[in-house]
C-alpha positions in Angstrom: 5.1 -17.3 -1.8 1.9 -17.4 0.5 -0.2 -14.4 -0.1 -1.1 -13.3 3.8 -3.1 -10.5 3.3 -4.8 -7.6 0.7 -4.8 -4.4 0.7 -7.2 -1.6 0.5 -6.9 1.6 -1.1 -9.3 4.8 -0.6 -8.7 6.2 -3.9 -11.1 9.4 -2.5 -8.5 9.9 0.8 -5.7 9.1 -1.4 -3.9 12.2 -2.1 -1.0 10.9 -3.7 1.5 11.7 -1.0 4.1 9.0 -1.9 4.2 8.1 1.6 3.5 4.4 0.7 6.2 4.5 -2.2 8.7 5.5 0.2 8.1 2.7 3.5 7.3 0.2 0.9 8.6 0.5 -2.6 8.2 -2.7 -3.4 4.4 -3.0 -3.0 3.3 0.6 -4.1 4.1 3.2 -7.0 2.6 6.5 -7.8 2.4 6.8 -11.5 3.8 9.9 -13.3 -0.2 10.6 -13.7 -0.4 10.3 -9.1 -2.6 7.5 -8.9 -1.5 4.8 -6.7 -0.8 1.6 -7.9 -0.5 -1.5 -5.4 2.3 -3.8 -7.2 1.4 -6.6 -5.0 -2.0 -7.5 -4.1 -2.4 -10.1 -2.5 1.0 -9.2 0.0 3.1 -11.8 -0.3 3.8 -13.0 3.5 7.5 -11.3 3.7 5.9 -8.1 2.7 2.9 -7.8 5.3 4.6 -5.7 7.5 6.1 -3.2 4.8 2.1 -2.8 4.1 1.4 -2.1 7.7 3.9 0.5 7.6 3.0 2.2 4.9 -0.8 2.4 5.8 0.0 3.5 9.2 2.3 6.4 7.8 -0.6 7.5 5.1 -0.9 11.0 5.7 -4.8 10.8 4.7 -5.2 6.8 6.2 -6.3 5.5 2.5 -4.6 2.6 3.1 -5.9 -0.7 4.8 -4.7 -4.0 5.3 -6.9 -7.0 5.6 -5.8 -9.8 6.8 -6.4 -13.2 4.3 
């Protein structure tokens, strides 16, 4: 699968909300510990809007997606 873009994470804004978990499970997990891990980086085309989803619905807007 074509990655189409990356995502960026502001691990200082990110407040481990689980906001991003719950638009897009499939690219985004908050650990048992609350960090935020991005499962796939770069988004795989299919998955791009998912990831424009989620950072739009972050609560603290640590989330960015960049375009490859």
């Amino acid at each position: 699968m074509t990655a189409a873009a990356h995502v960026q994470v502001d691990l200082g804004l990110c407040a481990s909300t689980g906001t991003c978990e719950m638009v897009a499970p499939d690219l985004f997990e908050i650990t048992d510990d609350g960090d935020l891990v991005v499962l796939a980086d770069p988004v795989p085309a299919d998955q791009v809007d998912a990831a424009r989803k989620a950072a739009r619905a972050c609560p603290t807007r640590a989330l960015k997606v960049v375009d490859v």
